[in-house]
N, C-alpha and C positions, 0 to 999 in steps of 0.2 A: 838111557838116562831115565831117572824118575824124577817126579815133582810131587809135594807134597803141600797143600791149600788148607789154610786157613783161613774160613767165611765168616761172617757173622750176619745174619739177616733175618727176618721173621719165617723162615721156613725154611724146612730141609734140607740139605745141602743134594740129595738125590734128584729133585725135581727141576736143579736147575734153568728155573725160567730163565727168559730173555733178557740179558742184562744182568746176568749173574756176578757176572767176573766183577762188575761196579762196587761187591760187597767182598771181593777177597781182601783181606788184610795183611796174609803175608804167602809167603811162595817161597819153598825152599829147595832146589833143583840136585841132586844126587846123581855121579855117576856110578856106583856101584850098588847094586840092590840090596846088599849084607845092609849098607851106612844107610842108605832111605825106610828100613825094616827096620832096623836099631830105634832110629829118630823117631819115627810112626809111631812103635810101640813104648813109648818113654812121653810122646806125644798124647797117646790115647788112655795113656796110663795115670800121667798127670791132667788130665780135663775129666776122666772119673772119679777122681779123689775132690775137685773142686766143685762139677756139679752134680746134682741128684740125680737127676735124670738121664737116660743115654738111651739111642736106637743104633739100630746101622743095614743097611742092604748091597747086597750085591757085591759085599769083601773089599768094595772100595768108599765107600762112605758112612761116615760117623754125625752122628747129632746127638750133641751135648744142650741141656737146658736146665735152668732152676724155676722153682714156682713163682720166687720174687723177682724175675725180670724179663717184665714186660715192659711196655711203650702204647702209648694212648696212640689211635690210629684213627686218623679225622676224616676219612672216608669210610670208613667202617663202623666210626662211632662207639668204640669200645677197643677193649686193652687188647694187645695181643703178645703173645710170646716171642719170646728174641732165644734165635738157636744158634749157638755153634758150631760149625761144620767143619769135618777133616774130609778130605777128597785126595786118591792115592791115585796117582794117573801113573802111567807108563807111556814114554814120547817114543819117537823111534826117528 
């Protein structure tokens, strides 16, 4: 089976600090890896047409971000950026 994660948080969907999973937004669970590769790439295809920005490491993670959205961060005291994360796992 594969899963396929949609995050959204002020950082990278690769670093997944502690407490990650708190920012996932959706989860989409596939058993055949043609239909999770389909979705992915229709997935990743539509979030670069939306945002400007894009990174990705390690073949399973994406981070999508625009310049105008951020969020004031009152521990930090200044703005910070809001990313969009795709995370392509493979369960067993």
């Amino acid at each position: 089976m594969y899963k396929i994660i949609y995050m959204k948080a002020d950082y990278e969907p690769w670093w997944q600090f502690d407490g990650w999973e708190e920012n996932i937004v959706e989860e989409k669970i596939f058993e055949s890896k043609e239909e999770a590769k389909r979705f992915l790439e229709d997935t990743l295809n539509d979030f670069g047409k939306k945002y400007r920005h894009q990174g990705h490491k390690k073949e399973r993670f994406w981070a999508f971000w625009s310049d105008d959205e951020m969020h004031f961060c009152e521990a930090c005291d200044d703005n910070i950026q809001t990313y969009h994360g795709i995370i392509w796992e493979e369960l067993m």
